[in-house]
C-alpha positions in Angstrom: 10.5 93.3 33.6 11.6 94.0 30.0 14.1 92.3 30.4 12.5 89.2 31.0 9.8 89.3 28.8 12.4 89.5 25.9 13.7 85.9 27.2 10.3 84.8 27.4 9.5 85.4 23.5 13.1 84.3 22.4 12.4 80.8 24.1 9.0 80.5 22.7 10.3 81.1 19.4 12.8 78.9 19.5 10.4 76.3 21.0 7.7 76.8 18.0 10.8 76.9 15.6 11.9 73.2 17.0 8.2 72.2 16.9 7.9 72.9 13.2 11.4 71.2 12.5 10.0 67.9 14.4 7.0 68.1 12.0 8.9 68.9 8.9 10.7 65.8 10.1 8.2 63.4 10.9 6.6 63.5 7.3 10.0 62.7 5.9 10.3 59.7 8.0 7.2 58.8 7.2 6.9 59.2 3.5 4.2 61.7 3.2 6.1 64.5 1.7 3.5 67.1 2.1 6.2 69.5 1.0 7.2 67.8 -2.5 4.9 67.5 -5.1 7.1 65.8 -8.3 5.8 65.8 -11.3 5.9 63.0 -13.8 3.4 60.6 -16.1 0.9 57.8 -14.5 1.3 54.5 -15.4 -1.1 51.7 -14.7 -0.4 48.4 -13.9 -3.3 45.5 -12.9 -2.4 43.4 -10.2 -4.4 39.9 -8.4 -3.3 40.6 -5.1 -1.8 43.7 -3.9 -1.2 42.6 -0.4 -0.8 45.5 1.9 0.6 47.8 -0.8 -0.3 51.7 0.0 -0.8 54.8 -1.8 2.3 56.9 -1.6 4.4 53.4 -1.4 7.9 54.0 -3.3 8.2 52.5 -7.1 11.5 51.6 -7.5 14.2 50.7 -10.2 17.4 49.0 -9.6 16.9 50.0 -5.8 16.3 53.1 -6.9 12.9 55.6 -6.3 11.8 56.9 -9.7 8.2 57.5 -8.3 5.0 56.9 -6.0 2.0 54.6 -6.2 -0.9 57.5 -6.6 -4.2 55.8 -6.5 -5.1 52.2 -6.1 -8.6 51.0 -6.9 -10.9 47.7 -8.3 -11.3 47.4 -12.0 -14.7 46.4 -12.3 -14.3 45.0 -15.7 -11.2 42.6 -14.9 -11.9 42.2 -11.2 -8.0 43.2 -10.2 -6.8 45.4 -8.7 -5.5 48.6 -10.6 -2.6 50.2 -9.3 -1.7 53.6 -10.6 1.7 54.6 -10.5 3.5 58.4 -11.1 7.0 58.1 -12.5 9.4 61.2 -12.3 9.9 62.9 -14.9 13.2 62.7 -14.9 12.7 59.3 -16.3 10.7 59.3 -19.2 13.0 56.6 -20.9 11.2 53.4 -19.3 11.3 51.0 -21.8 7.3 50.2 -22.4 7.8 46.4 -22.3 9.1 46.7 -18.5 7.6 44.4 -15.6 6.2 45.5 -12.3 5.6 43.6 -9.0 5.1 44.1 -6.0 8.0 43.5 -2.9 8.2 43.6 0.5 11.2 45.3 2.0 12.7 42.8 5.0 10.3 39.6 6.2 7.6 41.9 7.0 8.0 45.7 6.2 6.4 47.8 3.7 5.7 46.4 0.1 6.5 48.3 -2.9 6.8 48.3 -6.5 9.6 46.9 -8.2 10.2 48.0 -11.9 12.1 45.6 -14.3 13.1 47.4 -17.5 12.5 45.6 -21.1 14.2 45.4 -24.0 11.9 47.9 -26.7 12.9 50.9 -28.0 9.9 52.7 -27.3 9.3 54.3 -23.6 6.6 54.5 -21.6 4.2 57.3 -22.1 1.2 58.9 -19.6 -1.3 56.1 -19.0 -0.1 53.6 -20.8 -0.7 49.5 -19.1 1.8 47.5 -17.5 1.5 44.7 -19.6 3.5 42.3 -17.2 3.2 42.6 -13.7 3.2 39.8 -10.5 0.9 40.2 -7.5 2.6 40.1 -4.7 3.3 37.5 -2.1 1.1 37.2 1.1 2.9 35.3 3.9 -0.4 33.7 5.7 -1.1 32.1 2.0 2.3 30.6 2.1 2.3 29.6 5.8 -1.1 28.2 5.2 0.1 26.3 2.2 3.1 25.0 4.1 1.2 23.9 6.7 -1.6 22.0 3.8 1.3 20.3 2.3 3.1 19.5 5.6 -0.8 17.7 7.3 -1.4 15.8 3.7 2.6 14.5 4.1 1.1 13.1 7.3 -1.4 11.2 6.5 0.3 9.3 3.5 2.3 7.4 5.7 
């Protein structure tokens, strides 16, 4: 009877152990990184249209993740969107005249932010603006225009 009890709590540990490891995995995968909390300086950046851009959505340079979209909200007083955006640490040599905008990964996966570095000397600091940025690109608007243009071809015939 000992004997078998002893199996019973090994396989249950190793069952809760493989449980926790297919968590730990799934927020990976999905890019929630519970577990990692970088630290870095927020940059803002005012957009038209964000699309379907998401908090935690990767900020990228060169292909490269240098940070996380942390907070995306209305600016009342412009009436855009404002996108707030935590940059690594690690790179705290963005040039401050660099251009952000917004990306879709594939036809139709997940939009990011793409940063474009500038020419000036000086880098970006916390909370400084995005002075140059580009909304991003929402396929039913170009569908729809296609499909305007494509009907007023028609009828000029």
């Amino acid at each position: 009877m000992d004997n078998s009890r002893r199996v019973e709590l090994v396989v249950g540990a190793f069952v809760a152990a493989g449980l926790v490891a297919l968590f730990v995995l799934a927020m990976q995968v999905s890019n929630l990184n519970v577990f990692q909390r970088a630290e870095g300086y927020t940059i803002v950046g005012h957009f038209q249209n964000v699309g379907g851009l998401r908090e935690r959505a990767p900020v990228n340079l060169g292909g490269v993740q240098v940070g996380r979209v942390s907070a995306i909200s209305l600016d009342q007083d412009r009436l855009e969107a404002r996108v707030e955006m935590t940059i690594n640490a690690q790179y705290d040599d963005l040039p401050s005249d660099s251009a952000a905008s917004i990306q879709t990964a594939g036809l139709l996966g997940e939009q990011y932010i793409s940063l474009d570095p500038g020419g000036m000397p000086d880098a970006l600091t916390e909370g400084d603006e995005l002075m140059i940025t580009r909304s991003a690109l929402v396929l039913e608007d170009i569908v729809g225009q296609f499909i305007y243009n494509q009907s007023d071809g028609d009828d000029s015939e």
